[in-house]
N, C-alpha and C positions, 0 to 999 in steps of 0.2 A: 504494500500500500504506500510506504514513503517515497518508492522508487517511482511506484506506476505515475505519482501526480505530477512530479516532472516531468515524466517521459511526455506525457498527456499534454502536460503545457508546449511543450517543444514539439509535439504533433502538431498543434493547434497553430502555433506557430507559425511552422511551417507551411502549412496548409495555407495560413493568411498571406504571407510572404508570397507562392507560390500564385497566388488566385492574382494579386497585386500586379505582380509581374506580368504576367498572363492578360490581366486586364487593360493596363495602362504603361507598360512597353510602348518604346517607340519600336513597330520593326522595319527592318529595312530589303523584306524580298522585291523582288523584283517586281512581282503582280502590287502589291503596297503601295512604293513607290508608283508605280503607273498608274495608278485608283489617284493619289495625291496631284499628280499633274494633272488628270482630268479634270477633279473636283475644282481646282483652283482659278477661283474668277480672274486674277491676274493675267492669265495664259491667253486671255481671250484679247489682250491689247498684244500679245506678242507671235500670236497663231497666224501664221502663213499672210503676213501684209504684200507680200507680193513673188506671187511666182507657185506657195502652194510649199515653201519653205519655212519651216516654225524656226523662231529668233532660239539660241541655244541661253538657258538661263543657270544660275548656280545659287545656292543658299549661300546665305552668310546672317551674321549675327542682326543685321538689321532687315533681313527678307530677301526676296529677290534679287538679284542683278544679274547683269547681261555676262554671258559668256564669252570672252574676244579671244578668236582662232589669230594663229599669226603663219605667214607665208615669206620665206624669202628667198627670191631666186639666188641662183650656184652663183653664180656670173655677174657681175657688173655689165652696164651696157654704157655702150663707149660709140659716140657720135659727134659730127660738129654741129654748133647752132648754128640757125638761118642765117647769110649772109655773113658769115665768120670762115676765118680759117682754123682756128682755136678749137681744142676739143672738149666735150664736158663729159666726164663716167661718174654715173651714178650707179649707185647698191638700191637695189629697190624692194623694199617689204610691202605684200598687202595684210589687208585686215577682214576680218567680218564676223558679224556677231550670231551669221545664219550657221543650218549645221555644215558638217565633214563635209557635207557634196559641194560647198563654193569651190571650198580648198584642194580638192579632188579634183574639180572640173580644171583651177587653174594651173595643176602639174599636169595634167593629161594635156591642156593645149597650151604648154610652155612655148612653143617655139612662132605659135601665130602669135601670142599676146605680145612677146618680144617685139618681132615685127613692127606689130601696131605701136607700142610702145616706143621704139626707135623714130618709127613715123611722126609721132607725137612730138616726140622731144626734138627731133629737127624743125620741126613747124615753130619754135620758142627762138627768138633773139639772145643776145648774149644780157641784154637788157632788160628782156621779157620775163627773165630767172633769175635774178637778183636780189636782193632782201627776202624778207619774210615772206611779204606780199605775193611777189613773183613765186617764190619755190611752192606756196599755196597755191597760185594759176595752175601752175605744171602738176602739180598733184592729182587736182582735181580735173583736166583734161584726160589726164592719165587713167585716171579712176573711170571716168564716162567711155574712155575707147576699150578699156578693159572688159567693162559690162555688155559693153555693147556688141564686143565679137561673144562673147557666154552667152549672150543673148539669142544670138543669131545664132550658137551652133546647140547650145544645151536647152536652151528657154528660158534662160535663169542667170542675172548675173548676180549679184549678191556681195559685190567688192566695196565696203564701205570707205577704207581709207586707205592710201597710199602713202610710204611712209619714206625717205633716204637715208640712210642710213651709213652712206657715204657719197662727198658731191662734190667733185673736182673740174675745176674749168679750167683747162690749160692752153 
């Protein structure tokens, strides 16, 4: 009898612990997780805004935020500007906050993007690339030819930002 009321309490115990757990666990399978993105009204300002591509999202201690994939070609690409004899090589990173398939799509047509991208940056004066300002123009030209061959070959471009990562005008 002395022994059994412990045991009994540490049965009980157990039992409560065990129910707790069991109740109010976070868990983390995989079907869970997938119920949890469903449910979340959030998802619905980030579900397929164009193309039919959901924005990729991550937790953190304050909710949501956006997932940013990062891309950066092997190569530097080496051209002169318009109307120069001078050359500029640039290192060029993209960005996007859509899923794996932007990033996918822009290795798979490495060698057109380039292209257009070379296109691009000889179409820029030596003047036109200059400051701040300027390497934002080139950027963001960059970024519109980019999407725009993805566009035309995938359906889908998804390149938010273009980024140098090295910028030499010689």
């Amino acid at each position: 009898m002395i022994l059994g009321l412990p045991l009994g309490a540490a049965a009980f115990a157990g039992m409560g612990f065990g129910a707790g757990w069991f109740l109010y666990a976070e868990s983390n399978s995989p079907m869970t997780q997938a119920l949890r993105m469903i449910d979340r009204p959030a998802e619905a300002a980030t579900a397929a805004p164009r193309g039919g591509m959901p924005a990729l999202t991550r937790r953190t201690p304050d909710g949501d935020a956006f997932q940013t994939t990062y891309f950066t070609f092997d190569e530097p690409l080496t051209t002169n500007p318009k109307g120069s004899r001078r050359f500029i090589q640039l290192g060029v990173t993209l960005s996007t906050q859509y899923d794996a398939k932007v990033m996918d799509h822009v290795r798979k047509h490495q060698a057109a993007l380039r292209s257009d991208m070379l296109a691009v940056i000889g179409g820029f004066s030596e003047d036109e690339m200059t400051g701040r300002e300027g390497r934002e123009a080139l950027a963001a030209a960059l970024r519109d030819a980019i999407n725009s061959r993805l566009e035309a070959i995938e359906g889908f471009g998804g390149v938010e930002g273009v980024f140098f990562p090295s910028f030499v005008l010689q």
